[in-house]
C-alpha positions in Angstrom: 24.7 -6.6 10.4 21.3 -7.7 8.3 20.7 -5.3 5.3 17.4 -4.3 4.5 16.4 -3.0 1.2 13.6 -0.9 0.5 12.0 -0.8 -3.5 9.8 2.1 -4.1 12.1 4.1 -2.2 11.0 7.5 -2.8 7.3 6.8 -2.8 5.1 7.3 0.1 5.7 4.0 2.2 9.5 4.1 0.8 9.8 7.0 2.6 7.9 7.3 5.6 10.3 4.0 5.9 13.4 6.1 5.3 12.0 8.3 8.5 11.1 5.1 10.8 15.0 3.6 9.9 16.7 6.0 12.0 15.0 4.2 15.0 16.5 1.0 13.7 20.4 1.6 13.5 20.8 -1.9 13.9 20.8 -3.1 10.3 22.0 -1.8 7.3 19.6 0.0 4.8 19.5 0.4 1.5 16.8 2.5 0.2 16.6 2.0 -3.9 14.4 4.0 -6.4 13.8 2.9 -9.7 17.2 3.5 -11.1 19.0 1.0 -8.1 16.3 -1.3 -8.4 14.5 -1.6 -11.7 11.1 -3.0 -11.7 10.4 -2.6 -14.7 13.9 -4.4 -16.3 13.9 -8.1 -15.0 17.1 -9.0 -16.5 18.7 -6.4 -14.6 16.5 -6.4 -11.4 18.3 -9.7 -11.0 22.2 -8.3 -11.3 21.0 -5.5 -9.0 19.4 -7.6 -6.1 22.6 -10.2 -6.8 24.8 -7.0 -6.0 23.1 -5.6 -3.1 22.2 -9.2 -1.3 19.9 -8.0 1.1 18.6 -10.5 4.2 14.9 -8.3 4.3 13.5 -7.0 1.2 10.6 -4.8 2.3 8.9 -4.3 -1.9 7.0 -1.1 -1.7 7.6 -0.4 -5.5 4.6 -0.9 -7.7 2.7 0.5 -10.8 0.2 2.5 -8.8 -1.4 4.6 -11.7 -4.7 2.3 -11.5 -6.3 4.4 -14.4 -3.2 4.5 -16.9 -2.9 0.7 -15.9 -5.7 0.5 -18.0 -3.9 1.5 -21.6 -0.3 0.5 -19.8 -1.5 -3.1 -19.0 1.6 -4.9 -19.7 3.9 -2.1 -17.8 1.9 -2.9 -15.2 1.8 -6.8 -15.0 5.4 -6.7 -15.5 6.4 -3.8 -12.1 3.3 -5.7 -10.4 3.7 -9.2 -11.6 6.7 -10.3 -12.9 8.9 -7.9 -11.0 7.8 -9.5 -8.0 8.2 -12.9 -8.9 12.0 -12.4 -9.6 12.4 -10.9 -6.0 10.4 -13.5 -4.3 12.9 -16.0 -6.5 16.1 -14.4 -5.0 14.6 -13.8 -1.4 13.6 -18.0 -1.7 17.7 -18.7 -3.3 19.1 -16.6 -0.7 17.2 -17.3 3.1 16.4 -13.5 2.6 12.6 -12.3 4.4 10.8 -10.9 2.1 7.4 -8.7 3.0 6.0 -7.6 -0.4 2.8 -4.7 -0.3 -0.4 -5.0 -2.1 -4.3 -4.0 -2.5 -7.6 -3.9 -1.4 -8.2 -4.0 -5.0 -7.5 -7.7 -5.4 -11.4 -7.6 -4.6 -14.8 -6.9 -6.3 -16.2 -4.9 -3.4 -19.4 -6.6 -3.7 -18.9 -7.5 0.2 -20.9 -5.9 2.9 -18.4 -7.5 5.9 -15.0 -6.4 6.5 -12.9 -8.8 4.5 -10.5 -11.2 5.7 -7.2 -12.4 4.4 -9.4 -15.9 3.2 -12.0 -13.6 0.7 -12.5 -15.0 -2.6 -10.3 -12.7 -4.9 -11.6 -10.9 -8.0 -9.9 -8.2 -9.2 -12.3 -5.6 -11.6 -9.0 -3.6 -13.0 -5.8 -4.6 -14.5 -4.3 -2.7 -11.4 -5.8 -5.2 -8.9 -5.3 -8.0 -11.2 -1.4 -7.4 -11.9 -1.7 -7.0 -8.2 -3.5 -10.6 -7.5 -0.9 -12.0 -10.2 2.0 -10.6 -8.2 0.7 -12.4 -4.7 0.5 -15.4 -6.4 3.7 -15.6 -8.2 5.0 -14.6 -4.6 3.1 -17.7 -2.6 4.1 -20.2 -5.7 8.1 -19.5 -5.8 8.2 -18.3 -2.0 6.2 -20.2 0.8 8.2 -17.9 3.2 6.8 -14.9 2.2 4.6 -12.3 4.1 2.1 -10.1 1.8 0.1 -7.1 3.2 -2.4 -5.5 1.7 -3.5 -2.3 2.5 -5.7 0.5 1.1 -6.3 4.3 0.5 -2.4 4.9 1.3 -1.8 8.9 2.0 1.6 10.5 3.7 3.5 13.8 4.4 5.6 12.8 1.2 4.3 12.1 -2.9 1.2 12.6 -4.3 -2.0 11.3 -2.4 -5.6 11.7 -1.7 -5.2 13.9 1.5 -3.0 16.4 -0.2 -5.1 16.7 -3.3 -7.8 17.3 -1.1 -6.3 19.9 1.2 -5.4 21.6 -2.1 -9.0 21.9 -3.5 -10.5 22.5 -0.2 -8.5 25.7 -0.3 -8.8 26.6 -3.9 -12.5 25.9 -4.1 -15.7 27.4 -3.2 -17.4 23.7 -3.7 -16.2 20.0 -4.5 -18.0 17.1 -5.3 -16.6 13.4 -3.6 -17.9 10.1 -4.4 -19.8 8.7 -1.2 -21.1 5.4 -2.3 -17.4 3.5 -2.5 -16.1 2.9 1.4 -13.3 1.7 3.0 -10.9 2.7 5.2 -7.7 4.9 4.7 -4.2 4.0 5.9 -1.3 6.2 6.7 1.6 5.2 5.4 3.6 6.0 8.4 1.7 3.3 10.0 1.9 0.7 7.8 5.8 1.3 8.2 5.8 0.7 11.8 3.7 -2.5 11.1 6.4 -3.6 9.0 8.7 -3.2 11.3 7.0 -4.9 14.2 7.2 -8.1 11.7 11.1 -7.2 10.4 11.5 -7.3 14.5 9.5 -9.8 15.6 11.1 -13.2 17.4 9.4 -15.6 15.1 8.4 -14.8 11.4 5.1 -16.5 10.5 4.8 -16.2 6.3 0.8 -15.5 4.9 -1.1 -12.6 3.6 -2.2 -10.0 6.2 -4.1 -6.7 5.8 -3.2 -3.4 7.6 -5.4 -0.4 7.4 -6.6 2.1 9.8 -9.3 1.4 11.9 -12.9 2.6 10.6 -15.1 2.6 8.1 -15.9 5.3 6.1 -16.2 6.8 2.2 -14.5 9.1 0.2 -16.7 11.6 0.8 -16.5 11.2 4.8 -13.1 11.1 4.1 -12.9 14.4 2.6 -15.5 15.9 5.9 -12.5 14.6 8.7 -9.9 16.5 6.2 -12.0 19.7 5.9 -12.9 19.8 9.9 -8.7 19.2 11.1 -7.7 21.5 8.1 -10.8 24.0 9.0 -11.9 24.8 5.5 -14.7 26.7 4.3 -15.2 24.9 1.2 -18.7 23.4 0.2 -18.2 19.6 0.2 -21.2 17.7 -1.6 -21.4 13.3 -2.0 -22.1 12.2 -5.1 -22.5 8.6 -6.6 -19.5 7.1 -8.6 -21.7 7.0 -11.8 -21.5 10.5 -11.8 -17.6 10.6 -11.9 -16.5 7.9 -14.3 -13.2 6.6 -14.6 -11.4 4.4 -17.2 -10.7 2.0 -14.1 -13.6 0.7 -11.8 -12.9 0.9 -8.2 -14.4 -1.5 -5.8 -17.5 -0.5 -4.0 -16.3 -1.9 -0.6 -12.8 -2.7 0.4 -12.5 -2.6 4.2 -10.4 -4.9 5.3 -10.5 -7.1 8.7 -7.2 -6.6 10.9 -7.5 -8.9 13.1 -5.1 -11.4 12.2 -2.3 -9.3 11.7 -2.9 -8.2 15.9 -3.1 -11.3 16.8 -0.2 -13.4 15.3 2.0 -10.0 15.1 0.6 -7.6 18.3 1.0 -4.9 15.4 -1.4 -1.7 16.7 -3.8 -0.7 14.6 -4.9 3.4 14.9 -8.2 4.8 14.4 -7.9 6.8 11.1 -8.9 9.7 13.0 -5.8 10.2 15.0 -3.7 9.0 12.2 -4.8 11.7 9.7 -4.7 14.5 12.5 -1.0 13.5 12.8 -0.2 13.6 9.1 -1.9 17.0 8.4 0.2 18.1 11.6 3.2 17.7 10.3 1.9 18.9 6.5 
């Protein structure tokens, strides 16, 4: 029976993973937080991956704080970075498939077209750039690998946009969201099924891929879908990202063309409509 481990266990993808597994009784699963599988401890990442021996290591642990990733820089090229380089060794060593998750913010966002997998890369933070450090280390020790990146994650489970949101919409008489930075959101759930559609498919096909929902939309339009499904009262007004500064700039524009990962994988791709009506069902 192939043994799949899953890093980042307990964050949102981790976990929507942990959901989607029982459809998949056929391998063995191994779903490791930070303790099992330490990320930030290369010396013992090594013992620990040497212990479990997977044959599929789906990496959905990351330094995601993209502001604190600012002061924490070397935290977060070593989870981001380094961390993946040593799992993309032992995946190459041991004929293991690895598919490792990053970011829409390995880009500027100065593009006005969806970008494909082949855009020039140029991160703005140190989040997208330990992120861009970690895909390379990847592609240089491991040809085999598959990287997806994704963007605007949100779930039933952790901390994300959509629950934040659903928070102040309830709490608030008015909120102000940035409308000039657009993209499109991607529900975790989803992105687990995608990754399962590879795990499963007949022939693995290594390369960088991106998964989001379909649509393209910004924060702010974001916010509007989660106040019409939720029914909230709250005044919702756009406002320009000057307005809200950060210690980390965000890219402008970071939708991201799908169509490769349909057409070498068939993996469905939902409108983010449907997809965020289905999450804030079951919250």
């Amino acid at each position: 029976m192939k043994k799949i481990l899953v890093t980042g266990a307990t964050g949102q993808l981790g976990s929507e993973l942990k959901v989607l597994s029982e459809n998949y009784w056929q391998y063995e699963w191994v779903f490791a937080d930070r303790t099992q599988v330490s990320l930030d401890h290369l010396s013992k990442l090594k013992i620990q991956l040497e212990l479990i021996r997977p044959n599929v290591i789906l990496n959905c642990g990351a330094y995601t704080a993209v502001d604190k990733a600012e002061s924490e820089n070397e935290l977060a090229d070593i989870v981001n970075h380094q961390a993946v380089k040593v799992i993309a060794q032992y995946a190459n060593y041991n004929q293991a498939k690895l598919i490792h998750i990053s970011t829409d913010y390995v880009f500027d966002g100065t593009s006005s077209t969806a970008l494909t997998e082949e855009a020039t890369t140029q991160p703005i933070n140190v989040y997208g750039a330990t992120k861009r450090a970690g895909e390379l280390a990847c592609l240089e020790v491991n040809s085999n690998t598959i990287i997806i990146r994704t963007s605007w994650v949100y779930s039933r489970f952790g901390n994300n946009f959509v629950k934040t949101m659903q928070r102040l919409l309830k709490e608030r008489d008015s909120i102000s969201v940035v409308n000039d930075q657009v993209g499109s959101p991607t529900y975790a759930a989803d992105l687990a099924k995608a990754m399962m559609d590879i795990v499963s498919a007949k022939e693995w096909i290594p390369g960088i891929y991106n998964y989001s929902n379909e649509g393209e939309i910004s924060w702010y339009e974001f916010v509007l879908a989660i106040q019409e499904i939720g029914g909230y009262s709250c005044d919702v007004k756009g406002i320009p990202s000057a307005s809200y500064p950060t210690p980390a700039k965000r890219p402008a524009f970071s939708l991201l063309d799908k169509s490769e990962i349909k057409a070498v994988y068939g993996v469905e791709v939902p409108g983010y409509l449907s997809s965020l009506r289905k999450c804030m069902d079951l919250l």
